[in-house]
C-alpha positions as CSV (number, residue, x, y, z in Angstrom):
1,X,0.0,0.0,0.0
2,X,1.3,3.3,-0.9
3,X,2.5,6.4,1.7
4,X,-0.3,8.3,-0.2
5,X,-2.9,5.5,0.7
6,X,-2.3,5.3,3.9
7,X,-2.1,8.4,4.2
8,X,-5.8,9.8,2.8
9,X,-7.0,6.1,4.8
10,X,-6.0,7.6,8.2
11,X,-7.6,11.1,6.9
12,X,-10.7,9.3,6.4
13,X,-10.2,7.5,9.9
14,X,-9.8,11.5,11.8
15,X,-13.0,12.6,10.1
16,X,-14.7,10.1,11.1
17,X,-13.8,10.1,14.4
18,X,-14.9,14.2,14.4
19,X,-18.0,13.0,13.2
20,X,-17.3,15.0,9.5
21,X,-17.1,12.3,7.8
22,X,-19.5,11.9,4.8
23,X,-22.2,9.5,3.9
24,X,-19.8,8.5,0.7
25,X,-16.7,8.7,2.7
26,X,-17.9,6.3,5.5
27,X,-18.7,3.7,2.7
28,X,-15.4,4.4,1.4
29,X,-13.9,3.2,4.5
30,X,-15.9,0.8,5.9
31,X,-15.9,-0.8,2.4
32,X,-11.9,-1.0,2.7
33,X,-11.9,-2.2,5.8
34,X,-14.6,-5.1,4.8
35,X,-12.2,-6.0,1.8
36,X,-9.3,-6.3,4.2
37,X,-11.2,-8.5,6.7
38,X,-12.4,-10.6,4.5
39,X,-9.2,-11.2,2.3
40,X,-7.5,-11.6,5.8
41,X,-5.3,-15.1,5.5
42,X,-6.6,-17.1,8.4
43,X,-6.4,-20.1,10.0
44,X,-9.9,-20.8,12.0
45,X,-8.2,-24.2,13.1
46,X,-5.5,-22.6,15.2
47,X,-7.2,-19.4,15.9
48,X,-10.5,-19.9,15.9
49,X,-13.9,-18.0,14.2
50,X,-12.6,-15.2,12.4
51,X,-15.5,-12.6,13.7
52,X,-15.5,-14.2,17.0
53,X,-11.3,-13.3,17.4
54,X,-12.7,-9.9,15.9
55,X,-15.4,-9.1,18.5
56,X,-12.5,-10.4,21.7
57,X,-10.0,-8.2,19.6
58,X,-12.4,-4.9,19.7
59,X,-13.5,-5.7,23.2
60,X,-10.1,-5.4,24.6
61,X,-8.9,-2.3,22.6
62,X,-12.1,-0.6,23.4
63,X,-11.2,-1.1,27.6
64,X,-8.0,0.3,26.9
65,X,-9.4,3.3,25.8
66,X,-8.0,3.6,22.4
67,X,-10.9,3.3,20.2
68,X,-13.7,6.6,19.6
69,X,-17.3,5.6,19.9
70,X,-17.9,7.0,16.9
71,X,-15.1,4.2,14.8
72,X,-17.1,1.5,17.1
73,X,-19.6,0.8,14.0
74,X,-16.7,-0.8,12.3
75,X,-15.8,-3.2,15.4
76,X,-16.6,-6.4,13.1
77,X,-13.5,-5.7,10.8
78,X,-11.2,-5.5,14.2
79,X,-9.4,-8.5,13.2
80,X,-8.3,-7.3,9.8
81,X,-7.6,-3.6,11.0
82,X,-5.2,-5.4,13.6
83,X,-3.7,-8.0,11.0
84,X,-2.7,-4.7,9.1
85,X,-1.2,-3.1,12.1
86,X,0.6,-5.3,12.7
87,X,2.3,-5.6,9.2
88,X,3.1,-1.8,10.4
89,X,0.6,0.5,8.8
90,X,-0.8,1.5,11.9
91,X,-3.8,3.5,11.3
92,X,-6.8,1.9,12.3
93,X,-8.6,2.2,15.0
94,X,-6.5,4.6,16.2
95,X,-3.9,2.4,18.4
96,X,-1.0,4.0,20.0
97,X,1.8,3.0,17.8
98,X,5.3,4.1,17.0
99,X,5.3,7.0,14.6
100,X,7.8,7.3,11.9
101,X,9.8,10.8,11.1
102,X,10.0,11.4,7.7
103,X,13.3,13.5,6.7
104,X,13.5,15.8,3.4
105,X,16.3,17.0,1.6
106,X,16.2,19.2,-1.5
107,X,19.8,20.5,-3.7
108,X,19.3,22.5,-6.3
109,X,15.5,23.0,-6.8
110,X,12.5,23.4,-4.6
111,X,10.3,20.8,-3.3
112,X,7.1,20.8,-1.0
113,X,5.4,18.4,1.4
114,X,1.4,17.9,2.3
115,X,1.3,16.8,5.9
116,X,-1.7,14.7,7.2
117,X,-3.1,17.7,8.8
118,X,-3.2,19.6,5.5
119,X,-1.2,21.7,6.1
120,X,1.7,22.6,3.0
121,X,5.4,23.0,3.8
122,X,7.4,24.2,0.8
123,X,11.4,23.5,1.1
124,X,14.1,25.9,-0.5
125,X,16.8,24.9,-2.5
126,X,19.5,23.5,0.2
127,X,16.9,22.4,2.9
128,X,16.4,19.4,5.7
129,X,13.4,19.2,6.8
130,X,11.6,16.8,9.5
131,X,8.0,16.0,10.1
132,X,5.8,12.8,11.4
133,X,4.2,10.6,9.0
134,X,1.1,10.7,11.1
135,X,0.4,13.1,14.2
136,X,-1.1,12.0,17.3
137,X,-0.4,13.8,20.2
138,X,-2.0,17.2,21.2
139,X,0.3,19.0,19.1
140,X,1.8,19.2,15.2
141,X,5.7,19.4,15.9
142,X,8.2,19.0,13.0
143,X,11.6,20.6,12.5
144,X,13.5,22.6,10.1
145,X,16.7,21.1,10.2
146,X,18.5,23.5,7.5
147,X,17.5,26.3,5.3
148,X,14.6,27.9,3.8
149,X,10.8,26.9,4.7
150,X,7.4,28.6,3.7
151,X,4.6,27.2,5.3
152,X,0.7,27.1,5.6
153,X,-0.4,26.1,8.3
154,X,-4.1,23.9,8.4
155,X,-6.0,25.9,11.2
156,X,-6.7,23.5,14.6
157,X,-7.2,25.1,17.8
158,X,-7.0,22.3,19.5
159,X,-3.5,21.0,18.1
160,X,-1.2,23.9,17.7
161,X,1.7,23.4,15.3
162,X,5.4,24.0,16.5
163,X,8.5,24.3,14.4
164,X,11.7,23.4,15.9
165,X,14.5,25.8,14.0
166,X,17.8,25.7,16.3
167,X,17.3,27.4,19.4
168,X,14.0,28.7,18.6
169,X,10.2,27.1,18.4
170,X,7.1,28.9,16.2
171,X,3.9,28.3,17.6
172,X,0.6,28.6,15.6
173,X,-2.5,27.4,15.2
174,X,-3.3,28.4,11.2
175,X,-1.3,31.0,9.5
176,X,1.4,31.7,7.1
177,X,4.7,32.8,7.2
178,X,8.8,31.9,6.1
179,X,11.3,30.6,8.7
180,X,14.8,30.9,7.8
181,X,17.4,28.8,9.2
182,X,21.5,29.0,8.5
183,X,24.2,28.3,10.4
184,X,22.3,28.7,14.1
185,X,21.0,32.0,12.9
186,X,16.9,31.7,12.6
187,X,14.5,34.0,12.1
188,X,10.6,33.7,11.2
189,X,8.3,36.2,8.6
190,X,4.8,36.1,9.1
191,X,2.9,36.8,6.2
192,X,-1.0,36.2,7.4
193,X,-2.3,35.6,11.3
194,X,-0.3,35.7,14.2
195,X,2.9,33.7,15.4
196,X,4.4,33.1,19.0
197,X,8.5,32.7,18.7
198,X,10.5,31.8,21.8
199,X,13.6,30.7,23.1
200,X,15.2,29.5,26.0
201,X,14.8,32.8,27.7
202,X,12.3,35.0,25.5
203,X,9.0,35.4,23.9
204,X,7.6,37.5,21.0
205,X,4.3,37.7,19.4
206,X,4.1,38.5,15.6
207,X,1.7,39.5,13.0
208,X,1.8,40.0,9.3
209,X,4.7,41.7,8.3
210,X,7.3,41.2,11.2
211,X,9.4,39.4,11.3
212,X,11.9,37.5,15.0
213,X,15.2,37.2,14.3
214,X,17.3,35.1,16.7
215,X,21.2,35.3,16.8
216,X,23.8,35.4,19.9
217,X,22.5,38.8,20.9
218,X,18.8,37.0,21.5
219,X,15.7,37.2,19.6
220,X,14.9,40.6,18.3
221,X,11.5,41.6,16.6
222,X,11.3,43.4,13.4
223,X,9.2,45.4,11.3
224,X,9.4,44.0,7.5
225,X,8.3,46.8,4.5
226,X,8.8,44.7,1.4
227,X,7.8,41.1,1.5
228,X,8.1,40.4,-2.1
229,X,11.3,38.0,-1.0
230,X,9.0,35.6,0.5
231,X,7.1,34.6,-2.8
232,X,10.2,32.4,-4.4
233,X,7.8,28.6,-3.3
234,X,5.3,30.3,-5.5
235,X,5.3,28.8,-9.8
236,X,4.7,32.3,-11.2
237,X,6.9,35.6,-9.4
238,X,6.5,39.0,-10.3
239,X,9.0,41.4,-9.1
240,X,8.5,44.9,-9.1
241,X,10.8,47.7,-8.4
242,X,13.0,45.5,-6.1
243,X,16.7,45.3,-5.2
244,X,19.1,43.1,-6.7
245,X,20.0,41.8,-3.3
246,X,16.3,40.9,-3.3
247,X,16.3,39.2,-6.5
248,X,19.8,37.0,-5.6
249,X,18.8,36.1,-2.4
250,X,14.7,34.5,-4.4
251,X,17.2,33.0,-6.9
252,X,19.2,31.6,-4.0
253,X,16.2,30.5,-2.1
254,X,14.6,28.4,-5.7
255,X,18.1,27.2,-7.3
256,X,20.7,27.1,-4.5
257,X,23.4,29.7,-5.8
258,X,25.6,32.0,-4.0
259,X,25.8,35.2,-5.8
260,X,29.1,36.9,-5.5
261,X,29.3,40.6,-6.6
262,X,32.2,42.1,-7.9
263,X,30.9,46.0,-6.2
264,X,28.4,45.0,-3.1
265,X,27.0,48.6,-4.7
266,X,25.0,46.7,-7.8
267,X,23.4,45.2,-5.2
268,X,21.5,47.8,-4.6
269,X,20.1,48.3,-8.3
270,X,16.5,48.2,-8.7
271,X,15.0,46.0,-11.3
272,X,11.1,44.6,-12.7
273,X,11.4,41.5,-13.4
274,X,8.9,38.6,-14.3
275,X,10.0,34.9,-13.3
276,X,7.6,32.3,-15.0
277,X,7.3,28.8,-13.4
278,X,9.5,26.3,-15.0
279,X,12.5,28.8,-16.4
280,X,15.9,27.6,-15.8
281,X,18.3,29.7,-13.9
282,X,20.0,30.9,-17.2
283,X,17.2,32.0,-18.9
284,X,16.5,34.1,-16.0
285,X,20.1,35.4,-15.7
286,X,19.8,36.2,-19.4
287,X,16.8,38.4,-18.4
288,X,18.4,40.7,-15.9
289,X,21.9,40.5,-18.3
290,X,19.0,42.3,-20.6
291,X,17.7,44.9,-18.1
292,X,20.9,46.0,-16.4
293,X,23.8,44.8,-18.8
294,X,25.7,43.2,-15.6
295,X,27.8,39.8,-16.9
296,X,27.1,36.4,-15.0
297,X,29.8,33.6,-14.9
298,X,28.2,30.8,-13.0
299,X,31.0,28.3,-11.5
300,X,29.5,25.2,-9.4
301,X,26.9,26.6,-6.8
302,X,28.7,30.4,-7.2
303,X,27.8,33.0,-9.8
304,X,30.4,35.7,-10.0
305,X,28.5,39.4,-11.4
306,X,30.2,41.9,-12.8
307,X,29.9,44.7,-14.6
């Protein structure tokens, strides 16, 4: 069975122990789990009737607490739910299992990641990134191991999502914004709702716009003007009137290049520019070479500018 599979089963699993599960999607399920009970390989001889084991199987889980009142309607299909846990999915029925971390790690080109939750994580170029295949505690806590992350967060009140990013967490419960992570230094944009950053010894609150930036002098809050920089996870980009430094640091964030200028004092050249989804690097070097005439010699993951 594939990750995705297992994934949209558990999905269906959560709704229906909200009781926002539809009419269609509870036959889906119940369906599934019919199909896997009775294409269970069993051997009444040595283990007896089939929906007997089944009914014992449920009984037990149920006084243990682990099992929602509303999932009891499926209690016949116990015994295959429990055959497939035990070949380690580990969704049904909602039994306190072992869950696996899931690392990502992108090079030269962006990547992105739907969590169970919903809620969409796009990488940078030069990223490491850690999440849960499945959350089941009272909170959503993953980690952002290296580099660049935008995320949007899936509102739930009742299970607020951390980020770990060095030696500071984000705290939300359905919102927006960019984290930054390199070499120990972190920081955290928030583009839409509200953000709680802390450390070991402080605590800020941020809305759209501001931006915490945590380094060895502590975590320091910031007022953000121009937030055209945090729209490289997006296909289509449209810069307008922004810095070069601006436009290096997107490039850096989609491609992971180091730009290294000749005169630090190009960098503060204002361009428009127009990057369409799907556009190599070069093609988009050849674009500014257009507008501003500066020369590009890309060497490995360095392009030297000149004028």
């Amino acid at each position: 069975m594939t990750k995705k599979k297992v994934h949209y089963l558990r999905h269906l699993i959560e709704k229906s122990e909200k009781n926002e599960i539809s009419e269609a999607e509870k036959n889906l399920l119940e369906d599934f789990l019919k199909k896997e009970f009775d294409n269970a390989e069993w051997d009444s001889t040595k283990m007896g009737a089939k929906e007997n084991v089944s009914a014992e199987i449920f009984k037990n889980i149920k006084a243990h607490g682990t099992v929602k009142k509303s999932f009891a309607i499926y209690y016949k299909y116990a015994a295959a739910a429990c055959i497939v846990l035990m070949l380690g999915i580990g969704v049904f029925l909602n039994a306190k299992v072992d869950v696996k971390d899931i690392t990502v790690t992108t090079a030269s080109a962006t990547d992105s990641v739907k969590l169970t939750d919903g809620t969409l994580v796009y990488l940078a170029a030069n990223s490491v990134f850690k999440y849960p295949e499945q959350f089941n505690s009272k909170t959503r806590s993953v980690t952002l191991l290296k580099g660049n992350a935008f995320f949007k967060v899936t509102k739930d009140p009742k299970h607020p999502f951390i980020i770990t990013s060095a030696n500071i967490q984000t705290r939300v419960l359905g919102t927006s914004f960019h984290i930054s992570l390199d070499k120990g230094r972190s920081s955290v944009t928030v583009i839409t709702g509200h953000v709680r950053v802390s450390s070991d010894k402080q605590i800020t609150y941020l809305e759209p716009n501001e931006r915490a930036v945590f380094s060895t002098s502590g975590l320091k809050k910031q007022r953000v003007g121009d937030m055209s920089l945090y729209s490289w996870y997006k296909k289509d980009i449209d810069l307008n009137n922004v810095t070069l430094h601006k436009v290096f640091t997107l490039l850096n964030f989609k491609y992971g290049v180091n730009f290294k200028p000749e005169d630090k004092e190009m960098l503060n050249t204002r361009i428009t520019l127009y990057i369409k989804g799907g556009l190599s690097l070069q093609n988009i070097l050849d674009q500014i070479n257009y507008v501003t005439h500066l020369k590009f010699k890309p060497y490995g993951e360095t392009v030297t500018v000149s004028h």
